[in-house]
Backbone as a chain_set.jsonl record, in Angstrom:
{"seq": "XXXXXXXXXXXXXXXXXXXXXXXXXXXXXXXXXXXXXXXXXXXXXXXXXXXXXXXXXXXXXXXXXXXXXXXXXXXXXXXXXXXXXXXXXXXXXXXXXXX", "coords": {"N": [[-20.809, 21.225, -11.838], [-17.541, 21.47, -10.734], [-15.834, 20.326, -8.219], [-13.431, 20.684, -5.016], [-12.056, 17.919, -3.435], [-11.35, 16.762, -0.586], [-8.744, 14.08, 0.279], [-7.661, 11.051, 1.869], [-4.823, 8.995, 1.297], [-3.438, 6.18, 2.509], [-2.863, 8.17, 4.372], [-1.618, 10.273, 3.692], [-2.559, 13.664, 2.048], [-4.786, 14.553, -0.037], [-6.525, 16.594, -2.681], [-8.78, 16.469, -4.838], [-10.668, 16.922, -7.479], [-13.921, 16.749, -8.053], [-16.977, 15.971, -9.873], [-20.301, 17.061, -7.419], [-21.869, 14.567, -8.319], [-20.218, 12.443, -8.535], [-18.646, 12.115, -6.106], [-19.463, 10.127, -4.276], [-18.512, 7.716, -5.335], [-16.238, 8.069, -5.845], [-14.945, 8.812, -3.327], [-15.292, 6.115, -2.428], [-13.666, 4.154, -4.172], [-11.089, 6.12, -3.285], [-11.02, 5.004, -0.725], [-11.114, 2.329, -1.612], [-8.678, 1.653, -3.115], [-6.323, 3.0, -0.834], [-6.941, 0.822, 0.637], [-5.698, -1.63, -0.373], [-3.097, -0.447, -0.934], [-2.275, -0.334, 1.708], [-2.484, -3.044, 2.266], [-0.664, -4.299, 0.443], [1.708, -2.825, 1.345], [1.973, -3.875, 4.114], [2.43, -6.62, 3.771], [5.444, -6.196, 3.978], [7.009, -6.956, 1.907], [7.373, -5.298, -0.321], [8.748, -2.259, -0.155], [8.605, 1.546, -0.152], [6.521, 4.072, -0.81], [6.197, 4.717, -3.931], [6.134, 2.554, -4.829], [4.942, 0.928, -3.871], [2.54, 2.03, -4.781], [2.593, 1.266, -7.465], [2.721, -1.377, -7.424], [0.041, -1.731, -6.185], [-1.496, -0.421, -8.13], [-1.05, -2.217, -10.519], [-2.238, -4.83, -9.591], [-4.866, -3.998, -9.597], [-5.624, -3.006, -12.058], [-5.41, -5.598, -12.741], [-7.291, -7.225, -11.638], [-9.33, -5.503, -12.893], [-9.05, -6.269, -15.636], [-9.345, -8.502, -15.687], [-12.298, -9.112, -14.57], [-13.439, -8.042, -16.64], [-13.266, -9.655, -18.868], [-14.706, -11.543, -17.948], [-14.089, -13.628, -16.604], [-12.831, -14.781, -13.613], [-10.921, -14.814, -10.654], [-9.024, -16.751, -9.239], [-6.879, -16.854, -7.439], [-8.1, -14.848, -5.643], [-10.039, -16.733, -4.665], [-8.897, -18.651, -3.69], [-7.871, -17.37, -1.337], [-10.434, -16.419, -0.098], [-11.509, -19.102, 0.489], [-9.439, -20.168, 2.277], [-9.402, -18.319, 4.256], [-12.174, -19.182, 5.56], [-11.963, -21.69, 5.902], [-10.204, -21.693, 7.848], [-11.482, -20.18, 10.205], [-13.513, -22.144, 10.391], [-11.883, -24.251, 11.626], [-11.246, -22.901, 14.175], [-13.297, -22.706, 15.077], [-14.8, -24.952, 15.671], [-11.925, -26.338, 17.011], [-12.603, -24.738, 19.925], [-15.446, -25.619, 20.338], [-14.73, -28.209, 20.919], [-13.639, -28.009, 22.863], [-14.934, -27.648, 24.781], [-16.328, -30.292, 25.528]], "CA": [[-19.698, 22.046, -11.409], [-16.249, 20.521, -10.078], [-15.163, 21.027, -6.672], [-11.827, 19.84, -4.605], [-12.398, 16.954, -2.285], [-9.538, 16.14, 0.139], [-9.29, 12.475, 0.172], [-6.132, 10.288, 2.68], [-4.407, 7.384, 0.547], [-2.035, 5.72, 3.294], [-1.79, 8.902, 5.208], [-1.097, 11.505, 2.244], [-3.795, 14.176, 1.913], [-4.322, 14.801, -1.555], [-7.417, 17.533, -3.02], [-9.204, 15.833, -6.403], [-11.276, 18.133, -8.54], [-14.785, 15.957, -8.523], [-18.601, 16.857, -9.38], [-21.152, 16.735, -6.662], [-22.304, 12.857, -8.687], [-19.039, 11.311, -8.87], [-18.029, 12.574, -4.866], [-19.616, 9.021, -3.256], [-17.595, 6.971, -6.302], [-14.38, 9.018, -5.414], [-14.428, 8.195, -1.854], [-15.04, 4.682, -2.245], [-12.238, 4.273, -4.831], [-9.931, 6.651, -2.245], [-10.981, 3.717, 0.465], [-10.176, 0.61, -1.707], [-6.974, 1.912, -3.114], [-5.602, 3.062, 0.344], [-6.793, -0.584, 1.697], [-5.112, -2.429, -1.185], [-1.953, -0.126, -0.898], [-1.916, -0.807, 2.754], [-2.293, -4.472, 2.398], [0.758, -4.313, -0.488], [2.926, -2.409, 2.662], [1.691, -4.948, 5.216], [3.637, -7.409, 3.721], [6.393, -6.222, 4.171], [7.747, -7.309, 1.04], [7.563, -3.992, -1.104], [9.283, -0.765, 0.555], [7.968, 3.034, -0.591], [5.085, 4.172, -1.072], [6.029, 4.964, -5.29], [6.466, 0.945, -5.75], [3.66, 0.248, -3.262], [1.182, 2.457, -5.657], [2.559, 0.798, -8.788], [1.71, -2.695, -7.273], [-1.313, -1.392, -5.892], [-2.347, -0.338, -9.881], [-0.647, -3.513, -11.331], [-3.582, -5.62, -8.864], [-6.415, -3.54, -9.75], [-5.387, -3.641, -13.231], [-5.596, -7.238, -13.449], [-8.412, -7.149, -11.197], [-10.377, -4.956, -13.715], [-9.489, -6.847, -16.934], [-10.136, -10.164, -14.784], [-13.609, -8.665, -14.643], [-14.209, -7.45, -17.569], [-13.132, -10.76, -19.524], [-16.16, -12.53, -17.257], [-13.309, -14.459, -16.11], [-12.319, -14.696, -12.268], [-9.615, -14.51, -9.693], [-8.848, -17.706, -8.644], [-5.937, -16.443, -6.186], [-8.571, -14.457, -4.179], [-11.072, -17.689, -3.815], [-7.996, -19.551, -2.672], [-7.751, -16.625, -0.425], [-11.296, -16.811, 0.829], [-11.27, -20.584, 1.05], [-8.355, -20.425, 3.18], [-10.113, -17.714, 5.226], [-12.943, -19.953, 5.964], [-11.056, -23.016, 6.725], [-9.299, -20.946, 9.064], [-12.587, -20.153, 10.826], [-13.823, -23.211, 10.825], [-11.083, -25.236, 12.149], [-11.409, -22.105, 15.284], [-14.864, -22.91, 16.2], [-14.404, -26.669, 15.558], [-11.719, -26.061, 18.488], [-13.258, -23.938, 20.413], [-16.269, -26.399, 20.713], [-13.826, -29.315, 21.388], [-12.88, -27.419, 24.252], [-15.934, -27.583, 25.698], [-16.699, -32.123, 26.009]], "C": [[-18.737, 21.197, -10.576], [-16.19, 21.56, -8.808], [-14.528, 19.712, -6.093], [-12.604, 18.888, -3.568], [-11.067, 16.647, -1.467], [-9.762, 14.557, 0.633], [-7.418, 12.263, 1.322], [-6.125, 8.929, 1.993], [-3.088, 7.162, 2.3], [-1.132, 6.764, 3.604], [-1.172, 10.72, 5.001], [-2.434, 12.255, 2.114], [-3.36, 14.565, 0.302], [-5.943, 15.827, -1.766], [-7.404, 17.375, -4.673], [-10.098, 16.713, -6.809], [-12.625, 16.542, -8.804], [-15.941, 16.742, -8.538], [-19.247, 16.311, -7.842], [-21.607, 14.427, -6.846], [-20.91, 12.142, -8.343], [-18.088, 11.439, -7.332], [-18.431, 11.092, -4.215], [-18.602, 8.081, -4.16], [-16.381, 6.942, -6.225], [-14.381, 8.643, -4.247], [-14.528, 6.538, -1.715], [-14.128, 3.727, -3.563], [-11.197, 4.425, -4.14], [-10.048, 4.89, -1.207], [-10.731, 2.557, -0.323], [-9.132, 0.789, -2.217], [-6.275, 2.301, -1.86], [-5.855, 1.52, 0.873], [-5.934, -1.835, 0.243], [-3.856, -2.098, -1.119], [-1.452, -0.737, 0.949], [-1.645, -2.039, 3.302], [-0.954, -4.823, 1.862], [1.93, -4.189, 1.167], [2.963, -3.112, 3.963], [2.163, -6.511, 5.543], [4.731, -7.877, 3.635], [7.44, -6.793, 2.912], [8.383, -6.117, -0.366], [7.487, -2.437, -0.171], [9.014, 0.517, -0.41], [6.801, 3.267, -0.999], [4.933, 4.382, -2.624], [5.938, 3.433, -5.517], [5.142, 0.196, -4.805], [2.321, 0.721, -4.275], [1.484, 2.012, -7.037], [1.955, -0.669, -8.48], [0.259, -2.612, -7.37], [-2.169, -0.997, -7.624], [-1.932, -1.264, -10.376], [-1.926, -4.431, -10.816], [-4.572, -4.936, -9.141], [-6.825, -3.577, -11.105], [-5.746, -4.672, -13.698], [-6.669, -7.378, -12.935], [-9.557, -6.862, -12.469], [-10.406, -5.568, -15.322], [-9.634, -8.484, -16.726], [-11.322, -10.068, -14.842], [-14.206, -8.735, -16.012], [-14.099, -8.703, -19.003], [-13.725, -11.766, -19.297], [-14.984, -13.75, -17.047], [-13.144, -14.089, -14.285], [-10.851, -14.816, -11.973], [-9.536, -15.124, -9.054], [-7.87, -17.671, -7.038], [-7.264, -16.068, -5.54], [-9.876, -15.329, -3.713], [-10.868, -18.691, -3.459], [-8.078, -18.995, -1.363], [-9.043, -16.729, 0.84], [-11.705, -18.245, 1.535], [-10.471, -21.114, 2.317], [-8.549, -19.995, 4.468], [-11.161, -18.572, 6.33], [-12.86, -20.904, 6.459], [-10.778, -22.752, 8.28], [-10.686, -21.144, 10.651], [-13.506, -21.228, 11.16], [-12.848, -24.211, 11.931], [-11.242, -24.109, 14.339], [-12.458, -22.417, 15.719], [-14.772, -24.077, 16.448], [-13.466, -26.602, 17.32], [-12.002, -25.953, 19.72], [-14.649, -25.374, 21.167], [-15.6, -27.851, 21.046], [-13.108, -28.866, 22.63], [-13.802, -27.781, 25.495], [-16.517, -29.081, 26.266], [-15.083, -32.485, 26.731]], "O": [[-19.145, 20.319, -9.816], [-16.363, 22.749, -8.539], [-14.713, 18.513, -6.3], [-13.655, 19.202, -3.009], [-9.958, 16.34, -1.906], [-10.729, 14.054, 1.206], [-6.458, 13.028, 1.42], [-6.977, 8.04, 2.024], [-2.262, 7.91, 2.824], [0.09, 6.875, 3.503], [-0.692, 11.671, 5.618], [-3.449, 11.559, 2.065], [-2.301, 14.765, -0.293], [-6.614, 15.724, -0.739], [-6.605, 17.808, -5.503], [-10.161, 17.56, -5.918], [-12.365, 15.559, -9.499], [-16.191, 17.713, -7.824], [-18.78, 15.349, -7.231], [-21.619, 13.496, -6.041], [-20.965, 11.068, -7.745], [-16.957, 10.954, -7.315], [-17.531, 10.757, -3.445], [-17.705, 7.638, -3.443], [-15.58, 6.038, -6.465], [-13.463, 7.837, -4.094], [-13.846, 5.882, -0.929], [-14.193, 2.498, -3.555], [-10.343, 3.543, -4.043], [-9.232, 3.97, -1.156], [-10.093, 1.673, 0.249], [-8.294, -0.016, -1.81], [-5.228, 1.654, -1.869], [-4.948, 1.012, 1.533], [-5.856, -3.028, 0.538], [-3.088, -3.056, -1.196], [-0.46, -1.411, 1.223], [-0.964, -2.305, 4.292], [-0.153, -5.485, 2.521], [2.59, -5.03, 1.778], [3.866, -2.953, 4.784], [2.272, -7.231, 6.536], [5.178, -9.003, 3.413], [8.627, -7.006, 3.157], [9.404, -6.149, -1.053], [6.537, -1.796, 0.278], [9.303, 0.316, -1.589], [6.137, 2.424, -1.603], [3.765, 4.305, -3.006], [5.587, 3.147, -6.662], [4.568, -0.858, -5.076], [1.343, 0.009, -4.503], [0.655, 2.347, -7.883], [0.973, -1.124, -9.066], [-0.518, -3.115, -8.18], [-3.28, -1.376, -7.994], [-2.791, -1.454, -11.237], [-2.682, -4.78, -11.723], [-5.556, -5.564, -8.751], [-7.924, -3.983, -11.484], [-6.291, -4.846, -14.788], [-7.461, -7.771, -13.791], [-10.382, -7.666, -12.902], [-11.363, -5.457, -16.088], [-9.964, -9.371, -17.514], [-11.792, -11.125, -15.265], [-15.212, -9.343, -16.38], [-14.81, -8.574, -20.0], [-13.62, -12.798, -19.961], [-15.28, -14.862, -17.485], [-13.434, -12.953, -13.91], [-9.893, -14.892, -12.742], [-9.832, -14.739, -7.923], [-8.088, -18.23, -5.963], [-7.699, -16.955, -4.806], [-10.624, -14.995, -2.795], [-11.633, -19.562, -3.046], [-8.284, -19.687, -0.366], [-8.926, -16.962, 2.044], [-12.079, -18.459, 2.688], [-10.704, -22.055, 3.075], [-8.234, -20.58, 5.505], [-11.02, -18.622, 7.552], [-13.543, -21.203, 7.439], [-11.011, -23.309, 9.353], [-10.722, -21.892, 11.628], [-14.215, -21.176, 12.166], [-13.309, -24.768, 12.927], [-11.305, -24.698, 15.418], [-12.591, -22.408, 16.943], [-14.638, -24.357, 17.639], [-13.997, -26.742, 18.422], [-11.767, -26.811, 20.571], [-14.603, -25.856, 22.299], [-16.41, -28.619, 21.565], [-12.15, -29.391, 23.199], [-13.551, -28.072, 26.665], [-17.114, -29.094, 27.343], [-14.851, -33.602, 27.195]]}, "num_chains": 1, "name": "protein.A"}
């Protein structure tokens, strides 16, 4: 049996029609599309929220046939690479602070 769920994308309450099974799947969907749309609007480079949720499905898009072609996503293990650097070079610091 379906029943409404009220879910918040970036803010917006919205009420989805899901079963009981597919209610933990639906909220953690709702949470990585609101954090992917919010990242899109965080950079300040794409204004409204209609052109922020077309990006936001253009990246998940490619995401999902990036996947499904057992291919990867080289951008986001530049991304984590870069992350890590980051973090390193901070402790590295950090402990050069200390002799």
């Amino acid at each position: 049996m379906s029943s409404g769920v009220d879910v918040n994308i970036m803010g917006r309450e919205f009420k989805v029609a899901c079963s009981e099974e597919e209610r933990e799947g639906l909220i953690t969907a709702v949470n990585y599309l609101d954090k992917k749309m919010r990242e899109i609007r965080d950079t300040g480079k794409v204004i409204g929220v209609e052109r922020i949720a077309i990006m936001a499905a253009l990246n998940l898009s490619h995401e999902l046939l990036t996947a499904r072609s057992g291919g990867f996503d080289i951008g986001e293990y530049k991304r984590r690479i870069t992350s890590l650097q980051e973090q390193i070079d901070a402790v590295v610091a950090d402990q050069n602070d200390l002799f």
